[in-house]
N, C-alpha and C positions, 0 to 999 in steps of 0.2 A: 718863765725860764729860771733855771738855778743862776746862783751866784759860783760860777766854777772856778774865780779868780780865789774866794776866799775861803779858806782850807778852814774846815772845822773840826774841831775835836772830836774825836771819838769817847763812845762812850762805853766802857765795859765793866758788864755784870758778873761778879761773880758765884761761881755755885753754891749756895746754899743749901742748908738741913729742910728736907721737904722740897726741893727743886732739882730733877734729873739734869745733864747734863747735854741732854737733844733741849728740852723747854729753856734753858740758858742759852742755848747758843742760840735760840729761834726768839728769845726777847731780847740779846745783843746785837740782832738781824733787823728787831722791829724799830729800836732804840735811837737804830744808826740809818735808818733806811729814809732817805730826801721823800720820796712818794705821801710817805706814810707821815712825816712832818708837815709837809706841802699839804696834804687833806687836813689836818688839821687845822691851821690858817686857814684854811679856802673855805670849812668847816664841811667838808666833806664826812660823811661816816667811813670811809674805806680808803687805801689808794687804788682800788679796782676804778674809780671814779676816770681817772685820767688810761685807761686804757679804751675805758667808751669816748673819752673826750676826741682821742687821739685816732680813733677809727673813724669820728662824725667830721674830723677837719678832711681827713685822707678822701673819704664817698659822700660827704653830705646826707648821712639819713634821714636828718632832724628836719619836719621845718614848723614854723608856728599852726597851730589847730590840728597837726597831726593827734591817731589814737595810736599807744602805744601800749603793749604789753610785755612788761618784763616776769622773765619766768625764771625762779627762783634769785629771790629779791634783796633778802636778808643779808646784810643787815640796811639796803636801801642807796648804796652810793650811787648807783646805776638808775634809780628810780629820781635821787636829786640832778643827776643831767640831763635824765630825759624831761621830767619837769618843766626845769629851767630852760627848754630846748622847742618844747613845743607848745610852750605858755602857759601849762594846767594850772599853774601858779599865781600866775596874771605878772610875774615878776619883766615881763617883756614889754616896749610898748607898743602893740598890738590888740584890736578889740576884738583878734579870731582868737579863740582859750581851745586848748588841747586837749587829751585825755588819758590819763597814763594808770594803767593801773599794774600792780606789784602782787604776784605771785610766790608763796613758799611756804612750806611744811611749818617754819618756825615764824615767833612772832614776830611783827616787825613793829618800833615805834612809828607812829604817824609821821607822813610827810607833808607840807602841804599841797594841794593839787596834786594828789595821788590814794587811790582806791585799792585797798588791801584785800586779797584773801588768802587765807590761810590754810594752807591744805598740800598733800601732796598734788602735785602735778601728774604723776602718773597714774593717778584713778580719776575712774571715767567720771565721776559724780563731783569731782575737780574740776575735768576739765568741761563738763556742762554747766555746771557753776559761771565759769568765766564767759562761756558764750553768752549763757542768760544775762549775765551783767551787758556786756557786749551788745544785743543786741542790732546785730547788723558786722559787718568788716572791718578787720584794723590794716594803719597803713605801715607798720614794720612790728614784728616780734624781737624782743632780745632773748638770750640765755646765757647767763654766768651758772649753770647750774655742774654742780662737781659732786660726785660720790664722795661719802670720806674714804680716804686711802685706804688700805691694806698694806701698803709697804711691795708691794707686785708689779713692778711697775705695767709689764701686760695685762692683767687683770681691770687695775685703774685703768688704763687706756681704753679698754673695752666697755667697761663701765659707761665714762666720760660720754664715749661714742652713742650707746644707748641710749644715754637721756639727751643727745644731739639730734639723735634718729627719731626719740620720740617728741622733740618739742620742732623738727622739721615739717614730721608729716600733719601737727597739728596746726603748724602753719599755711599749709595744704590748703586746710579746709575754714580759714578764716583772713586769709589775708587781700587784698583788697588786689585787682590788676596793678600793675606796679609796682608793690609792695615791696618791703626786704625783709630780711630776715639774720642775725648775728648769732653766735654759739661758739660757745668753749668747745673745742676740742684739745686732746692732749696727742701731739707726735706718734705714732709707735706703729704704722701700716692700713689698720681697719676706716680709717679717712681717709681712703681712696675710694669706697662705695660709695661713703657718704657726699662727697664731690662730685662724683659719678651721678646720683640720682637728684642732686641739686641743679646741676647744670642742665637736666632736663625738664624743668620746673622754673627755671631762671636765667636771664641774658647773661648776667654776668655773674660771676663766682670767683672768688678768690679768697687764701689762707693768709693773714694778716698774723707777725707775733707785735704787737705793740711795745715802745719803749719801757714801758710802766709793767710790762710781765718780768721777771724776773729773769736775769740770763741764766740761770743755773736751772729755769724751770722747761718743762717739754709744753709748756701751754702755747699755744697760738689761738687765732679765733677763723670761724668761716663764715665769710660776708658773701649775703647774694642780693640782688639787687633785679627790679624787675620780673617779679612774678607773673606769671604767663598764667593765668585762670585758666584757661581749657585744658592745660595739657593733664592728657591721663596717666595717673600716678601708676610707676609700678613697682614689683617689691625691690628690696635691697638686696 
């Protein structure tokens, strides 16, 4: 928990020769932002870190020896909770060890008790990649995966939703009876399909915006919980 008795200083940057005035106000954002300090002490890479924390208190994804995949990883914050969450780490004291492996296009430094690959997610040779790794069921998928912007906000939304829809259905085909599954999506309409054909695949569904998202941002995330292995998939 913060200290919200003790007012801290602000800190502000200003515009410089060679630094636009959106990258100034978006490093007076990062400067000043509790999250993004809070990770750092806690030695998180991200403050995305605490938006998974803050979904695993709320539904209990985690538990010790779970296999986990997180799908697009970089730069790791999400890959150090699940970690620490399901023991791949051995940082628990527990002698059942987890299995977490980290998905994305870009590189990511090593974590410990976590399995990297590098690749896009949306090609098929990716994601046979992961199965072979895999070999056999995992018991939850994450996804923090985001398009970069356009500045549209429709566009991104549809985007977002895409690579929801594609790390949904791949969830489909690899996740264990029981299972869950977690995904960024961004506000804007077209996550109403996606809700739509989760809830047919899963007991429980529900759109989470966590404390640690941003209130200026349309992100929320969709949590489903209990994967139903028979039921047959159909389109969106």
């Amino acid at each position: 928990m913060f200290n919200r008795g003790r007012r801290d200083l602000k800190i502000h940057v200003k515009t410089s020769k060679g630094r636009t005035v959106s990258s100034t106000r978006w490093l007076n954002r990062q400067l000043n932002d509790e999250y993004v300090k809070r990770a750092k002490i806690d030695g998180f890479r991200g403050r995305a870190a605490y938006k998974l924390i803050e979904l695993n208190e709320k539904f209990d994804l985690f538990f010790a020896g779970a296999t986990v995949i997180d799908l697009g990883c970089a730069p790791g914050a999400w890959c150090q909770v699940a970690a620490n969450s399901v023991n791949s780490n051995r940082i628990l004291n527990q002698t059942v060890m987890g299995r977490v492996i980290g998905v994305d296009v870009q590189d990511t430094r090593p974590i410990k008790g976590v399995e990297f690959i590098q690749g896009d997610f949306l090609n098929e040779d990716t994601q046979a990649q992961i199965k072979n790794m895999l070999g056999g069921s995992v018991d939850l998928i994450i996804s923090d995966m985001a398009a970069n912007s356009t500045g549209h906000k429709s566009l991104d939304h549809l985007r977002v939703i895409a690579l929801c829809e594609a790390a949904a259905f791949f969830s489909f085909d690899t996740l264990k009876e029981g299972g869950g599954f977690v995904a960024k999506v961004l506000a804007g309409g077209a996550e109403g399909n996606m809700q739509k054909i989760l809830k047919q695949h899963f007991r429980y569904v529900a759109n989470v915006k966590p404390a640690a998202s941003r209130a200026d941002s349309s992100e929320k995330y969709v949590v489903a919980r209990g994967f139903r292995n028979s039921t047959i998939i159909s389109n969106f």
